[in-house]
C-alpha positions in Angstrom: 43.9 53.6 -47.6 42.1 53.0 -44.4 41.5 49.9 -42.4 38.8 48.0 -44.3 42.0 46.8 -45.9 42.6 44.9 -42.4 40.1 42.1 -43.2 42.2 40.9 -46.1 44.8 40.4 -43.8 45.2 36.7 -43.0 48.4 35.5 -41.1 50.2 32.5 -39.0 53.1 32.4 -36.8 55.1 29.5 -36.1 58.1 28.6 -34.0 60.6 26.1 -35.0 63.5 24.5 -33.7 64.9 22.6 -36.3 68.5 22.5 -37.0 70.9 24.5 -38.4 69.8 23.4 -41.9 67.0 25.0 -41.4 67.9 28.4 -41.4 69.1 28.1 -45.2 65.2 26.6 -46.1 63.2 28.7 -48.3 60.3 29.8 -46.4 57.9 31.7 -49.8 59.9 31.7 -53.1 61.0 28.2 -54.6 64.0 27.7 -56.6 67.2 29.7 -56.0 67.0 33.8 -57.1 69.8 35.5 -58.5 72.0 37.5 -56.1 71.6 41.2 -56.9 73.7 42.7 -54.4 76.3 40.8 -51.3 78.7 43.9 -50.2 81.5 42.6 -48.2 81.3 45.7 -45.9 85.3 46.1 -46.9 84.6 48.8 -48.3 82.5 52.0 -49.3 78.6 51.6 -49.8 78.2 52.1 -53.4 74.7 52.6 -55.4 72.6 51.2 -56.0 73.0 51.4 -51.7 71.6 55.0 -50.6 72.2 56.4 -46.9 68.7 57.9 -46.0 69.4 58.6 -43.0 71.8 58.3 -40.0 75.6 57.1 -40.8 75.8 53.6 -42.1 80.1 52.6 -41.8 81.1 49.4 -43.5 84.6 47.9 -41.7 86.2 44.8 -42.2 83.2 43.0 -42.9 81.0 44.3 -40.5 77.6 47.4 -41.1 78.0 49.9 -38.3 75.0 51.7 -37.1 75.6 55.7 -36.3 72.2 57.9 -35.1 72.5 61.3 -36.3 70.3 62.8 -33.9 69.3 65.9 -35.8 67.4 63.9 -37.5 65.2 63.1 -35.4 65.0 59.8 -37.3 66.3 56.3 -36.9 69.0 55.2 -39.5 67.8 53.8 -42.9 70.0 52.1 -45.7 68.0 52.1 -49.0 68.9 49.4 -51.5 67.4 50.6 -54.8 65.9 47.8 -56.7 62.7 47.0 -56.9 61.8 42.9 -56.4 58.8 41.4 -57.2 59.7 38.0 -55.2 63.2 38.8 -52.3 65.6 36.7 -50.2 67.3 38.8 -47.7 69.6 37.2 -45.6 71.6 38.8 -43.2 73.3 38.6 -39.6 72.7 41.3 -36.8 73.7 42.1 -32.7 73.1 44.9 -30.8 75.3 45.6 -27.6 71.9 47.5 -25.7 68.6 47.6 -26.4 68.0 48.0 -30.4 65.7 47.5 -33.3 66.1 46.2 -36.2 63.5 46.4 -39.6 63.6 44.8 -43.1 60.9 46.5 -45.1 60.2 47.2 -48.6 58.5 50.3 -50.3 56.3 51.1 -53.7 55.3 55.2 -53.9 55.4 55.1 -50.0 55.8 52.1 -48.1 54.6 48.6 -47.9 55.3 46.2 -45.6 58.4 45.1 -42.9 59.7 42.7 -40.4 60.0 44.7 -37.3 62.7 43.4 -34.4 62.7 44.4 -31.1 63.1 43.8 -27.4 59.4 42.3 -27.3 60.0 39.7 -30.5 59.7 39.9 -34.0 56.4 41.3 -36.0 55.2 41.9 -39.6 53.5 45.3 -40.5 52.0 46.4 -43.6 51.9 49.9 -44.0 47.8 51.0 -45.6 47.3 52.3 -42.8 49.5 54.9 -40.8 50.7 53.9 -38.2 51.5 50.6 -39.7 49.1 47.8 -39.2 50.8 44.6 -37.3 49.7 41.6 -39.0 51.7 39.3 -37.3 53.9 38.7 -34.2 55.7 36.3 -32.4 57.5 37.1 -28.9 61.4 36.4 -28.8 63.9 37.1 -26.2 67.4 38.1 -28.0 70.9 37.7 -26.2 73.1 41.1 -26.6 76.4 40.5 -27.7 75.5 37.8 -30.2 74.7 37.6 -33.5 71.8 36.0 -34.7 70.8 34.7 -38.4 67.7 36.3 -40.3 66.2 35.4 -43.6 63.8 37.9 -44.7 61.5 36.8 -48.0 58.4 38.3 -49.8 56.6 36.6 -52.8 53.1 38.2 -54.4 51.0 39.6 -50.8 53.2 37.4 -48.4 56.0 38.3 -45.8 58.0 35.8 -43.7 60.6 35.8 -42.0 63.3 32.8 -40.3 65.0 35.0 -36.9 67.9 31.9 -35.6 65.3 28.4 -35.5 62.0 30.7 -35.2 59.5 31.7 -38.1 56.9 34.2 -38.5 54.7 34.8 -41.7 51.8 36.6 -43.1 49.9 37.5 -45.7 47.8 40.5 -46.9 46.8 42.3 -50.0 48.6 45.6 -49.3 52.1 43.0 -49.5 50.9 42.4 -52.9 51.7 45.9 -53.9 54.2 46.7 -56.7 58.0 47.3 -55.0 60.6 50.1 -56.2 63.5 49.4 -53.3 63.9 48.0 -49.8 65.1 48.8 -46.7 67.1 48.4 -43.5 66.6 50.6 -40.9 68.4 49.7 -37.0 69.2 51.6 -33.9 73.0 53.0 -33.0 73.1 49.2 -31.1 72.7 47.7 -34.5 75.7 45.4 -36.2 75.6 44.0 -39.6 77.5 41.5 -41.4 76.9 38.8 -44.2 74.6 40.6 -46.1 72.8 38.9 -49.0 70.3 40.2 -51.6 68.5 37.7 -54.0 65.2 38.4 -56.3 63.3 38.4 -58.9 63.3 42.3 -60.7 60.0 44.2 -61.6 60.0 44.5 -65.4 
């Protein structure tokens, strides 16, 4: 692929501060999807989770990030279903300066919410390096968790970070999906995680 793919791209960003009801909205699929996977991070990650890379150590209740530095890679957790139309919900913190992605991948990947110090983006990945689509600047507390709701439907992405929203919209999106992904930084905490979606025949 190369970046004559970027004029399909159309995206909008928008920040909300609604209340807490909010954060349970749907924000691309309608209707409720079936749960396909809510570990309770009591115990051992079992398939269809896969540790890609880095250590990834569930404790009462909570997803522990561990960098294995040989690697030379930051720490991925691949959940292997493929979804046509996803609901990811989760809650994170970081205790330094972190990052946090929810992406999703066909033969190589395709799209992801990117977290970091400067905000919160949306990339799709025709192009290497991955093309941002989207972005919306966010200053995040350390030492707190904060609510995110991750959902793609058909070429769309959006995400809900706490009260603000981002979401875009591109063809590469609309590709077909065989897993997705968390990747995070050593800083990274997870707890309350919650897969919904609609499976590829």
């Amino acid at each position: 692929m190369n970046r004559s793919f970027t004029h399909l791209a159309l995206f909008s960003v928008a920040c909300l501060t609604a209340g807490s009801l909010q954060a349970d909205q749907p924000l691309l699929n309608d209707g409720v999807l079936p749960v396909i996977a809510a570990p309770t991070f009591a115990e051992p990650l079992l398939a269809p989770f896969v540790i890609a890379k880095g250590k990834w150590i569930p404790a009462d209740g909570v997803l522990s990030v561990v960098d294995i530095p040989a690697e030379k890679h930051i720490p991925v957790l691949h959940h292997k279903v493929g979804l046509a139309s996803a609901v990811i919900e989760l809650e994170f913190r970081w205790d330094g300066v972190g990052s946090l992605l929810v992406g999703c991948d066909g033969a190589k990947h395709v799209g992801r919410i990117v977290i970091n110090a400067k905000g919160i983006s949306i990339a799709e990945d025709s192009v290497n390096p991955s093309h941002t689509i989207a972005q919306l600047p966010l200053k995040l507390s350390q030492g707190e968790w904060h609510k995110l709701r991750v959902e793609w439907k058909g070429d769309q992405m959006a995400a809900r970070l706490n009260d603000a929203e981002i979401r875009a919209q591109h063809a590469y999106l609309g590709t077909t999906k065989v897993q997705s992904w968390l990747a995070a930084t050593e800083s990274v905490k997870v707890r309350n995680l919650k897969i919904s979606g609609g499976v590829n025949p």
